[in-house]
PyMOL CGO cylinders between C-alpha atoms (Angstrom):
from pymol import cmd
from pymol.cgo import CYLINDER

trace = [
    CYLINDER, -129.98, 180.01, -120.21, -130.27, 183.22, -122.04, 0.3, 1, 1, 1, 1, 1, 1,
    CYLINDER, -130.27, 183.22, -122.04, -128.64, 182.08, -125.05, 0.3, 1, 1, 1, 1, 1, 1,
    CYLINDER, -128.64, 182.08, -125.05, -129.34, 179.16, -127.06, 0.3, 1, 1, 1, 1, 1, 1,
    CYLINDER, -129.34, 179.16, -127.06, -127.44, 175.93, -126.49, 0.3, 1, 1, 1, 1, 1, 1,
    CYLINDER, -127.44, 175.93, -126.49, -125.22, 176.10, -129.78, 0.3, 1, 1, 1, 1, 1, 1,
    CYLINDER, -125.22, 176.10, -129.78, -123.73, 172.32, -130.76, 0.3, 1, 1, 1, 1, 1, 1,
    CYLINDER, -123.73, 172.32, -130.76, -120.99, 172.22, -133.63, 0.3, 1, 1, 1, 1, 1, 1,
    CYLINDER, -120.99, 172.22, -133.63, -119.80, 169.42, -135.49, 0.3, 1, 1, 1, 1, 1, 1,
    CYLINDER, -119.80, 169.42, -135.49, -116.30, 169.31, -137.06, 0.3, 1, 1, 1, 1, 1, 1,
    CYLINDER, -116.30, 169.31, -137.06, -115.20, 166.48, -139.67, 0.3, 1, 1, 1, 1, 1, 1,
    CYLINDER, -115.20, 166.48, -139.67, -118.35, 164.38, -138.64, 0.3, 1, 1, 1, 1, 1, 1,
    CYLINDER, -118.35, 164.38, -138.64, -122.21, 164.48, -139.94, 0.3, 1, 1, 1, 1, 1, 1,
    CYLINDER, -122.21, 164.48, -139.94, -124.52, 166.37, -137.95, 0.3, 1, 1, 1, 1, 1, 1,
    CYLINDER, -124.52, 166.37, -137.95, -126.51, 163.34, -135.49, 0.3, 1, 1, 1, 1, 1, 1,
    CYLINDER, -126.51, 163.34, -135.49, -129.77, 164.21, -133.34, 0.3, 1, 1, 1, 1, 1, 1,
    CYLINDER, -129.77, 164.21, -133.34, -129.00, 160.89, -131.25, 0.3, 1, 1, 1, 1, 1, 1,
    CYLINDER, -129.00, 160.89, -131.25, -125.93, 162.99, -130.23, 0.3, 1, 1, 1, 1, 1, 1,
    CYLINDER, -125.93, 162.99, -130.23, -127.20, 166.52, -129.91, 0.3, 1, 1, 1, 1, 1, 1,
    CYLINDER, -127.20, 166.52, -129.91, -130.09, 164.71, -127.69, 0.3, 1, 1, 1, 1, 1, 1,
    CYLINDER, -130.09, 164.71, -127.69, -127.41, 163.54, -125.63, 0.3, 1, 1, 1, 1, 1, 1,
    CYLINDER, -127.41, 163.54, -125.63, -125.49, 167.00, -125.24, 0.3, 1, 1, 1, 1, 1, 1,
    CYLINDER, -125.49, 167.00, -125.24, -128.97, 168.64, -124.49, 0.3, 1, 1, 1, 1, 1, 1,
    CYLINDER, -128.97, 168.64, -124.49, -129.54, 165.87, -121.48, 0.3, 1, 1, 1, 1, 1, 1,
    CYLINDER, -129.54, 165.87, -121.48, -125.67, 166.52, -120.28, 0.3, 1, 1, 1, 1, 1, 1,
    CYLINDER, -125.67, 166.52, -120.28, -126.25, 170.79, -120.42, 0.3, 1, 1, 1, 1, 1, 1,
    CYLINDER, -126.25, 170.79, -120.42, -129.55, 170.45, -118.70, 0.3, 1, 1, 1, 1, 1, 1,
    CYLINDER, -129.55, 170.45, -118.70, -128.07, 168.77, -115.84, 0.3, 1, 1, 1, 1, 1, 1,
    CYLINDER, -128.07, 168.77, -115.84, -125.70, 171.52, -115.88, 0.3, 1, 1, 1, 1, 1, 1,
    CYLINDER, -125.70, 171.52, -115.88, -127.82, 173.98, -115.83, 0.3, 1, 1, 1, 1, 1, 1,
    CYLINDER, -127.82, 173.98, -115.83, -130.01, 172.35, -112.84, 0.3, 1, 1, 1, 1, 1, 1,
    CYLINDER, -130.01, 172.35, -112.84, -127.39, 172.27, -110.87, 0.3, 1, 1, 1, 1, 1, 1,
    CYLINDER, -127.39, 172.27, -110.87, -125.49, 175.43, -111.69, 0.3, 1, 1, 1, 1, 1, 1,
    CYLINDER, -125.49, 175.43, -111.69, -128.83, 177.99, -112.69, 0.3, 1, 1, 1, 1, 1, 1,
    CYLINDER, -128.83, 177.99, -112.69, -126.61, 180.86, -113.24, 0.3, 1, 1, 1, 1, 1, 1,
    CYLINDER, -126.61, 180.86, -113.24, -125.48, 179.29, -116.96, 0.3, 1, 1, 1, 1, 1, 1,
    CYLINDER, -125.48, 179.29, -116.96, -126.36, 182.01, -119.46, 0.3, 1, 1, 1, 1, 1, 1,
    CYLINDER, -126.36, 182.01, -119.46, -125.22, 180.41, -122.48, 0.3, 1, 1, 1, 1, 1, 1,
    CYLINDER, -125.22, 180.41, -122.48, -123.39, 177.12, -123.45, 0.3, 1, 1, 1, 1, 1, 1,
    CYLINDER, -123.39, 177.12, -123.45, -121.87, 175.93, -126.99, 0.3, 1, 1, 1, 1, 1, 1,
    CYLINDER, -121.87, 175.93, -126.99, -120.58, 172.20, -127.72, 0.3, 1, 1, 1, 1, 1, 1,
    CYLINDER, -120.58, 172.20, -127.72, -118.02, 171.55, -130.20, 0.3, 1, 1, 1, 1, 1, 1,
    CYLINDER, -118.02, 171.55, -130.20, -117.27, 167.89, -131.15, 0.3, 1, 1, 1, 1, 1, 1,
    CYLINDER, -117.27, 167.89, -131.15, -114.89, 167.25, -133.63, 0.3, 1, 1, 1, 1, 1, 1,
    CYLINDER, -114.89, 167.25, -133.63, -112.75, 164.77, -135.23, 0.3, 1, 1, 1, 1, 1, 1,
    CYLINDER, -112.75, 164.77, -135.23, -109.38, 165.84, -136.20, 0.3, 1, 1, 1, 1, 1, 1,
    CYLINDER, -109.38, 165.84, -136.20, -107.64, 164.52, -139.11, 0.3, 1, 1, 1, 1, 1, 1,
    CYLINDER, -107.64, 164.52, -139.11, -105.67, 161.44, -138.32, 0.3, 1, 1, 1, 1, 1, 1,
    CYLINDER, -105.67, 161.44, -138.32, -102.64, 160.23, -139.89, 0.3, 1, 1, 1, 1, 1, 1,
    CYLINDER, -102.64, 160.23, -139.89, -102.07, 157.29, -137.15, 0.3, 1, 1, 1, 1, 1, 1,
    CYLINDER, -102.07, 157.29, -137.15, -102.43, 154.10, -137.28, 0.3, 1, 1, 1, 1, 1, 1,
    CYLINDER, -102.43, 154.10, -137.28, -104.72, 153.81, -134.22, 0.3, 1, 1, 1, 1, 1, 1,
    CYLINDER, -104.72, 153.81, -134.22, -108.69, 154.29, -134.34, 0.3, 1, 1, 1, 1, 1, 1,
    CYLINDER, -108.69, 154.29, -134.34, -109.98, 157.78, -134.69, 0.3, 1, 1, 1, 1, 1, 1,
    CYLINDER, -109.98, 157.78, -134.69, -110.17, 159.67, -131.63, 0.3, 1, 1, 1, 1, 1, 1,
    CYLINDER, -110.17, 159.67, -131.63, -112.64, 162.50, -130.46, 0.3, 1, 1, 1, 1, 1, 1,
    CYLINDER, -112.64, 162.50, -130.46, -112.53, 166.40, -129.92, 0.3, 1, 1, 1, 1, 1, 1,
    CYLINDER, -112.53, 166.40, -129.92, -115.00, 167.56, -127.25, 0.3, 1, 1, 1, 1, 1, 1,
    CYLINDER, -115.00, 167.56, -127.25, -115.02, 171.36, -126.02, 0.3, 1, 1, 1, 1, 1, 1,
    CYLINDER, -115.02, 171.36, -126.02, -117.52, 173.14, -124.00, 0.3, 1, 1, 1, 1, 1, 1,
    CYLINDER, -117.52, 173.14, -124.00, -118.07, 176.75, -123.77, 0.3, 1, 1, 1, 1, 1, 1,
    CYLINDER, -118.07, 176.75, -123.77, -119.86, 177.84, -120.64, 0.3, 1, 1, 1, 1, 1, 1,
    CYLINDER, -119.86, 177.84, -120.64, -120.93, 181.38, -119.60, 0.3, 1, 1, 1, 1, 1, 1,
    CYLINDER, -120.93, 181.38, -119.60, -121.92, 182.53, -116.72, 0.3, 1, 1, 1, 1, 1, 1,
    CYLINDER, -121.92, 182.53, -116.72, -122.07, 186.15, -115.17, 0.3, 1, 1, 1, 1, 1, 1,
    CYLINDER, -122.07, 186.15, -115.17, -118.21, 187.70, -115.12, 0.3, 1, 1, 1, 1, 1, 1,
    CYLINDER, -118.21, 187.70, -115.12, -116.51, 184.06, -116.55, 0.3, 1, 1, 1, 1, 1, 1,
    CYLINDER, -116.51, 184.06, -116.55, -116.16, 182.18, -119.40, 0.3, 1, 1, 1, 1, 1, 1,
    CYLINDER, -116.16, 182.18, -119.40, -115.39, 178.67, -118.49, 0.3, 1, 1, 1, 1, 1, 1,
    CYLINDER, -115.39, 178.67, -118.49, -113.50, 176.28, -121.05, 0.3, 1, 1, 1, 1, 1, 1,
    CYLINDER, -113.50, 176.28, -121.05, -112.98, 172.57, -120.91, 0.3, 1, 1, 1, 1, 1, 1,
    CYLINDER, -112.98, 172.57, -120.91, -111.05, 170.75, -124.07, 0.3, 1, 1, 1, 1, 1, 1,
    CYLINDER, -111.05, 170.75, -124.07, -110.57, 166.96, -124.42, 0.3, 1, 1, 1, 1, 1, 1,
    CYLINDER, -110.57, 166.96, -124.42, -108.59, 166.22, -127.43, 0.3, 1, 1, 1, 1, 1, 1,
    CYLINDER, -108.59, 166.22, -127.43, -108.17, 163.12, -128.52, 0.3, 1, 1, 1, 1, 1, 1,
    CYLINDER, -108.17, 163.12, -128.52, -110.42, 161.88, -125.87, 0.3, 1, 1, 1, 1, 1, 1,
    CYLINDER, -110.42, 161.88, -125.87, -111.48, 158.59, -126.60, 0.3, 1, 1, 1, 1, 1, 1,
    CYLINDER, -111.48, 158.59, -126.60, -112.69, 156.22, -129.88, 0.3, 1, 1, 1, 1, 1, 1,
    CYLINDER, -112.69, 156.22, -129.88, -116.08, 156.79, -127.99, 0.3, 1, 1, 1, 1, 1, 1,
    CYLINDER, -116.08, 156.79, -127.99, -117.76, 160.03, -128.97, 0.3, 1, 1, 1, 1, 1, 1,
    CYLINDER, -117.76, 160.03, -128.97, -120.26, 159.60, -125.82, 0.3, 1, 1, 1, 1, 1, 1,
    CYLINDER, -120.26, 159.60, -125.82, -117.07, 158.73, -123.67, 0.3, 1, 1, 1, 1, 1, 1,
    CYLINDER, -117.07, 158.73, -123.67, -115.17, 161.85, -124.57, 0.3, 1, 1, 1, 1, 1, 1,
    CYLINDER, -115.17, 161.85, -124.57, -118.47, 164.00, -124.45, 0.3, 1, 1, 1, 1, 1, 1,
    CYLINDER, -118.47, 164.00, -124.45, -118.81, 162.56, -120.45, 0.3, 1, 1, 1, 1, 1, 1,
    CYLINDER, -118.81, 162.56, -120.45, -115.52, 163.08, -119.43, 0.3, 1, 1, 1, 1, 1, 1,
    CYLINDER, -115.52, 163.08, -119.43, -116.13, 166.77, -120.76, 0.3, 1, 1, 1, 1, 1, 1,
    CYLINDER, -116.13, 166.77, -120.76, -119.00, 167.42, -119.13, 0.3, 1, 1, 1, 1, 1, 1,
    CYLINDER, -119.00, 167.42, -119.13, -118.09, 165.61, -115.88, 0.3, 1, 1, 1, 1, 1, 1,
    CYLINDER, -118.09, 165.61, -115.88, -114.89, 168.25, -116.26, 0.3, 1, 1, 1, 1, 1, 1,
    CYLINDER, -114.89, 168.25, -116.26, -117.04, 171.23, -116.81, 0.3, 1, 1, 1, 1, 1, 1,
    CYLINDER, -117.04, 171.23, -116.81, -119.38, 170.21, -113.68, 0.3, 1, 1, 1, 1, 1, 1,
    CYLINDER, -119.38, 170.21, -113.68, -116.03, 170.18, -111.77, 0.3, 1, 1, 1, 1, 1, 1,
    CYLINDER, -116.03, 170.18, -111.77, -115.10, 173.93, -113.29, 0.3, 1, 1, 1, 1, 1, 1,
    CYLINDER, -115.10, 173.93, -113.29, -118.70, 174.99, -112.24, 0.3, 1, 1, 1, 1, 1, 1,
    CYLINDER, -118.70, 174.99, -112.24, -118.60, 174.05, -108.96, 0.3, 1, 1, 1, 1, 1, 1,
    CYLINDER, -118.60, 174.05, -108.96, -115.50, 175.70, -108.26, 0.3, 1, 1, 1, 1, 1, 1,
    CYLINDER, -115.50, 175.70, -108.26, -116.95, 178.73, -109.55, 0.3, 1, 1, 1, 1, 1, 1,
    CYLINDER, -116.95, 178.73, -109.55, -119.89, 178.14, -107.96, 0.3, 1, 1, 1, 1, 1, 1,
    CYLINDER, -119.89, 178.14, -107.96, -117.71, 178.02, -104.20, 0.3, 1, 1, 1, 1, 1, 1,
    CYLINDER, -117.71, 178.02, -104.20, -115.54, 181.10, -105.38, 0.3, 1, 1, 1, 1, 1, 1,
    CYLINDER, -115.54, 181.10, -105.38, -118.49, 183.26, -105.90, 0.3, 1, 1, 1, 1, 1, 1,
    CYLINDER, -118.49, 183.26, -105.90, -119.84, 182.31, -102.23, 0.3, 1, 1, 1, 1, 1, 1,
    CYLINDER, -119.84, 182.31, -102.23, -116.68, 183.20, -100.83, 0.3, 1, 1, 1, 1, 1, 1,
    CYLINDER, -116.68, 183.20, -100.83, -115.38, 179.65, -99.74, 0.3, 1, 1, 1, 1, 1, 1,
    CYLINDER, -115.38, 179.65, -99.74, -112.31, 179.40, -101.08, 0.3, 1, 1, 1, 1, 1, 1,
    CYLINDER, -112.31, 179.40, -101.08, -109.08, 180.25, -99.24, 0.3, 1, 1, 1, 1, 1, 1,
    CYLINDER, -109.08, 180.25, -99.24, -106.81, 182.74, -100.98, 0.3, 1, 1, 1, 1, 1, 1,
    CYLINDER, -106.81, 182.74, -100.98, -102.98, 182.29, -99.91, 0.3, 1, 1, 1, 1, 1, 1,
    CYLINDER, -102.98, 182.29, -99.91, -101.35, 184.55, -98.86, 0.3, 1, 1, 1, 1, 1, 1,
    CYLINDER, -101.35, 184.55, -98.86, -98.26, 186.45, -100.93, 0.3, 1, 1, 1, 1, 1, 1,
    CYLINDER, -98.26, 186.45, -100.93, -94.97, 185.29, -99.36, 0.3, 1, 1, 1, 1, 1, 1,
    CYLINDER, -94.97, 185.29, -99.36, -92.83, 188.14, -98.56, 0.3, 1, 1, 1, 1, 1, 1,
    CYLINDER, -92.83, 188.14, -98.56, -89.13, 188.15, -99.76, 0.3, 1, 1, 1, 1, 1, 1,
]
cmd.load_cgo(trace, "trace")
């Protein structure tokens, strides 16, 4: 990556045992998908009026070369680490659909004609 992982917290103090864990879940990433040139992690916990435990904001910023990918889970889950995995195992999916369109392997339709 050619810019530092950046991870944000929002409403919640700052936890190594969590920005450990995002560093694991981006270096899997960026095994799998080298062409990641920069990746930020915001988790956040919104303020909650309800009734119902507190549930987690996860969203990923990934670059790579031409594309900005995005993946938001709000009000994921109770579970912090829950919410962070179903982001990341979102932003895998995102990659390798990039990852197919820039080798040409998916099918563009195409345009009906009226």
């Amino acid at each position: 990556m050619n810019k530092p992982l950046q991870v944000l917290f929002q409403g919640i103090e700052r936890s190594a045992a969590v920005e450990d864990h995002v560093r694991e879940k981006v270096a899997k990433l960026e095994h799998l998908h080298p062409q990641i040139t920069g990746c930020r992690v915001t988790i956040a916990l919104p303020h909650n009026h309800q009734q119902q435990g507190k549930l987690f904001d996860v969203r990923v910023d990934i670059s790579v070369p031409g594309k900005e990918l995005v993946v938001n889970r709000e009000r994921g889950d109770e579970d912090m680490y829950i919410t962070l995995r179903d982001a990341f195992d979102a932003a895998k999916r995102q990659l390798d659909d990039h990852a197919r369109e820039q080798r040409g392997e998916v099918k563009h339709h195409a345009a009906k004609e009226a």
